[in-house]
N, C-alpha and C positions, 0 to 999 in steps of 0.2 A: 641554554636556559630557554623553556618555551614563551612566546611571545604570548603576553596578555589579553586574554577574550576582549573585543572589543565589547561593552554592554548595549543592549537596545536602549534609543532612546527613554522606553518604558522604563527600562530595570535603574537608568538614573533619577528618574522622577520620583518611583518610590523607594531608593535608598535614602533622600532627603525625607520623603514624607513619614518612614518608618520612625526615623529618631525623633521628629514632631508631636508623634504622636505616643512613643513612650515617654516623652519627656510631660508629655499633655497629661498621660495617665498616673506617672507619679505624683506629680502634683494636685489630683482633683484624684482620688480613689471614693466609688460610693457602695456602699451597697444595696443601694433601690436594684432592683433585675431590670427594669424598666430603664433606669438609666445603662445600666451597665450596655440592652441590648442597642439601645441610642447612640450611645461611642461608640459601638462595634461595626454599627450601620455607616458612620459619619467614615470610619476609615476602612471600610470595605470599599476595592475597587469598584468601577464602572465597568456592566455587563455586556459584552455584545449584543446588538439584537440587531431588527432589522431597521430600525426609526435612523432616519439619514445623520450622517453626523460631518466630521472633517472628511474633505472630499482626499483621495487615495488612490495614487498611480502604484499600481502593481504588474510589476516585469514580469514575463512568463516564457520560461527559457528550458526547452524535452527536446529531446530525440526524433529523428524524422518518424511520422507517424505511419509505418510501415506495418503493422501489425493492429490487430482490430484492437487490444487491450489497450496499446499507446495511441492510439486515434481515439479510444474512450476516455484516454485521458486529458486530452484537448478538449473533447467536446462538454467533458465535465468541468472541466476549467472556465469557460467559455460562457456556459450557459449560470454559472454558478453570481459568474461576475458579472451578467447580465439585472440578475436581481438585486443588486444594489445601484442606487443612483446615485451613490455616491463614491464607486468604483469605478477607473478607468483601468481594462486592462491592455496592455502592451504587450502581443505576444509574438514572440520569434517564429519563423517558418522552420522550426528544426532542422535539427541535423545530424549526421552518426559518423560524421567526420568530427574530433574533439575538437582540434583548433578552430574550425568554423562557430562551435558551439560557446566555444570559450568568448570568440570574436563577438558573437551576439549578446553574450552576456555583459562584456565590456563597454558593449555600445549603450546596453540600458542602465549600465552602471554611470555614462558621460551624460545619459538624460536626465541622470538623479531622479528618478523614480522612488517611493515613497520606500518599497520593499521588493524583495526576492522572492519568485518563486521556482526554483531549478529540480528537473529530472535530469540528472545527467547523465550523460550516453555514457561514460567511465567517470565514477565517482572520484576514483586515486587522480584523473587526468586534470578533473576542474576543481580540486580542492583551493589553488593557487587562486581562481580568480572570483573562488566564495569567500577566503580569506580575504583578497582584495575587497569586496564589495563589506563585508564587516567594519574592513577598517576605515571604511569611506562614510561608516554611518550608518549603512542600508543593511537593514536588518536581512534575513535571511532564511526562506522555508527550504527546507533540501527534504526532494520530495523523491521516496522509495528507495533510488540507489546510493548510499550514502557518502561523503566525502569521508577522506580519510581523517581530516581531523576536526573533533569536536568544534574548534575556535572557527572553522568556515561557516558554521551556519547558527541563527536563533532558536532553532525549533529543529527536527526530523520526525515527518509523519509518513509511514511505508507499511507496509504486507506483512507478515510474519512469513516466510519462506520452508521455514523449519515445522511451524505449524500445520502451514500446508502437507507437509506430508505425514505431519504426526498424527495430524484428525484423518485424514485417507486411510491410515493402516490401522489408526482404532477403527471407523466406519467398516470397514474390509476382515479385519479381524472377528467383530461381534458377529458379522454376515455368516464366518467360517469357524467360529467357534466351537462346533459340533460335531464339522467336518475332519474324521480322520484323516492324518496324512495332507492337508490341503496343499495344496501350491498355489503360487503368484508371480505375476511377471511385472517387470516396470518399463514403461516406454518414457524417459528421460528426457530435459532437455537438454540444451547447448552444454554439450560438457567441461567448458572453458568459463563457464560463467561461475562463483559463488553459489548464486541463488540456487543453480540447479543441483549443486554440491549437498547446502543446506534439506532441499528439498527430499533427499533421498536419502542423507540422515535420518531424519525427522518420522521419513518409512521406516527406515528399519529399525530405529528404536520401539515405534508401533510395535510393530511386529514380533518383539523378544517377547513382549506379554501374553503370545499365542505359541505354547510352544507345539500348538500341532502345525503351523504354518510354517513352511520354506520359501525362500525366495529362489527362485529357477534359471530366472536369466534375467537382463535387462539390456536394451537398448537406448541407445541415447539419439536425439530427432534435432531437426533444428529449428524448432518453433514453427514450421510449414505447414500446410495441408500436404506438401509433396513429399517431405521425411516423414511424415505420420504414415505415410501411405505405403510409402518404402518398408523402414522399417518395421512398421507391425506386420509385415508383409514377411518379414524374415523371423519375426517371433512366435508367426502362427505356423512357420515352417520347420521351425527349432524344434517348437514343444508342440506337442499335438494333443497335449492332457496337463489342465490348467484349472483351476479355479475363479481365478478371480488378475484383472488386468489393472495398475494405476499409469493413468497418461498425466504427464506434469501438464498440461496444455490445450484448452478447447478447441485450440487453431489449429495446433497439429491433430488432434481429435477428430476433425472431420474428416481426415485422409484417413487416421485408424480406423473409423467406422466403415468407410469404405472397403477399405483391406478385410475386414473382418466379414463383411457382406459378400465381397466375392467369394471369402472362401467358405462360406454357407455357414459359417460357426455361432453355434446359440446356447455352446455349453458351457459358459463361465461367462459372469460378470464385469461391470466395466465402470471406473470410479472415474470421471475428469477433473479438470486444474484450470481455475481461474476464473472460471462464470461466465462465459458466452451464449447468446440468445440463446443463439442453436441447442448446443448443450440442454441448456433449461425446455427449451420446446421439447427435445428428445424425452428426455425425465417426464416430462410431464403427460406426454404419448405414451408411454410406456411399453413402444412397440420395439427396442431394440437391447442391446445386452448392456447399452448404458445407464445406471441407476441412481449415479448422484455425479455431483462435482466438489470442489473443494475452492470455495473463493479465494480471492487475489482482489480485490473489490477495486476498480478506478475512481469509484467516487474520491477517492484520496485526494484525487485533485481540486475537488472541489473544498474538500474539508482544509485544503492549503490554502486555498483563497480566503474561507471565515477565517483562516490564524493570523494569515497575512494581513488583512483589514485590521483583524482587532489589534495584533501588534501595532499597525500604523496609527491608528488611533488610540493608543495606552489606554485595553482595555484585557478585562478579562474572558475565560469565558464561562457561560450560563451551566449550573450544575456543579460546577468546582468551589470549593471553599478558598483556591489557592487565589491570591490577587494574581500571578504572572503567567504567562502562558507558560506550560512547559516543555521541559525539554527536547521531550523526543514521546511519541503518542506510536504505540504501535496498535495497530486493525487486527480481528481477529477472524481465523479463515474457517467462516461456519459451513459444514455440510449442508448442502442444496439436495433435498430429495423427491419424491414425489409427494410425498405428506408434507410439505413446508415451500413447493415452486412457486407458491403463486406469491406468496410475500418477497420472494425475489425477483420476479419476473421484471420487474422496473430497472434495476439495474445490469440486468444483461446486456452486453456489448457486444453487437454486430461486426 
């Protein structure tokens, strides 16, 4: 039998205030609109915003920052919880050893810190000590890689993965629309990972809606500038007649660009993954065969910190009708192109 969600402190405040307030409403029904919008005022939650309120230790426990995306995501965490003065944040030196990471989580779970915010380097690995931290009280934002079970965390705010590559191979698709016969190749990542599973999905479901388009080969990178460089290095020696390239990865992107530069080739296009500066400056130069990207946005982290605050503070948030936060908020992975780089340009990650 599965153990019981622990609820956030919030979800018990307003199970109590819920039955107060129907039992408020059967007894005084009006129909003035005036009144009615006055009760509905009186038991709507309280909004996040930025006016200081209970002061809030929030734990902040990722992955060693070995990759510019996950170092964007520190520094959006960071800077995010800098703007409130009434956030203190507590954050781990990462790690991509689990047991280290679990250890660090453990540690801010004995500091009883107000909330959770975890990336964790194996989601299935730290499920145990998200569910520990539920059960201890402390709510919990599980931020991108997801635990395996719902009951470890309050909230999950992450990427779409599958989107990632759905919008690529629409983008890619409408570009090759016209083109008889087209081909495409995909430089992949980590092939052990989910995401990168999801990711290449998500292509080739694109991709049945073109049926002049074939997919040719693909290689799998491992998130590097050095496997980027590698293998589009064996992709551009595979196929020498291509149309159009998707790279799951900006990181590894900049080794593809290279590869691609040595070997003088200017006759097929080139979508990226993820939003890195570079990337974006490329696009926006429009001097090379890359023409858009496909976000993975790290702002997330920061958007963890506003969940994390208002949780700790039983609040809602701004825009929603719903009083609680919810459950799980996925981002969506918009096309970055040369018509649209400059309204991204802020969020690219070095």
């Amino acid at each position: 039998m599965p153990e019981p969600t622990v609820p956030s402190r919030r979800g018990i405040l307003f199970g109590t205030a819920a039955v107060s307030a129907g039992a408020l409403l059967t007894a005084c029904t009006s129909n003035d609109p005036k009144e009615a919008k006055d009760a509905a005022d009186d038991r709507a939650a309280p909004l996040a915003d930025d006016t200081p309120g209970r002061p809030v230790t929030i734990g902040f426990a990722g992955p060693q920052a070995d990759h510019g995306w996950l170092n964007a995501i520190n520094d959006n965490a960071r800077s995010r919880a800098k703007k409130y003065s009434d956030v203190t944040l507590e954050i781990t030196e990462g790690s991509n050893d689990t047991a280290a990471q679990i250890g660090q989580v453990q540690t801010l779970i004995n500091k009883k810190v107000d909330v959770l915010v975890v990336l964790p380097a194996d989601g299935k690995a730290l499920t145990q000590v998200g569910l520990q931290a539920m059960r201890a009280g402390i709510p919990v934002v599980n931020l991108d890689r997801i635990f395996a079970s719902p009951q470890a965390y309050r909230c999950w705010i992450g990427g779409d993965n599958y989107g990632m590559g759905l919008n690529a191979g629409r983008y890619i698709g409408e570009r090759l629309k016209d083109t008889p016969d087209a081909k495409v190749v995909e430089l992949a990542g980590v092939d052990s990972l989910e995401l990168t599973r999801q990711r290449t999905q998500g292509f080739d479901d694109a991709l049945k809606n073109y049926p002049n388009i074939t997919k040719v080969a693909r290689q799998a990178a491992d998130f590097t500038v050095e496997s980027g460089q590698a293998k589009t290095a064996q992709l551009l020696q595979a196929e020498s007649d291509f149309h159009a390239l998707w790279n799951h990865d900006d990181d590894q992107g900049v080794g593809a660009l290279r590869a691609i530069a040595q070997a003088g080739r200017k006759d097929f296009l080139m979508v990226g993954g993820a939003g890195a500066r570079s990337a974006m400056d490329a696009i926006k130069a429009d001097d090379s065969v890359l023409k858009a990207t496909v976000l993975y946005p790290p702002t997330m982290a920061a958007s963890a910190i506003d969940i994390a605050r208002a949780l700790a503070q039983d609040k809602g948030i701004g825009g929603l009708s719903e009083q609680e936060i919810p459950a799980s908020i996925t981002l969506y992975s918009a096309v970055v192109t040369k018509d649209n780089v400059d309204r991204y340009l802020p969020t690219g990650f070095r």
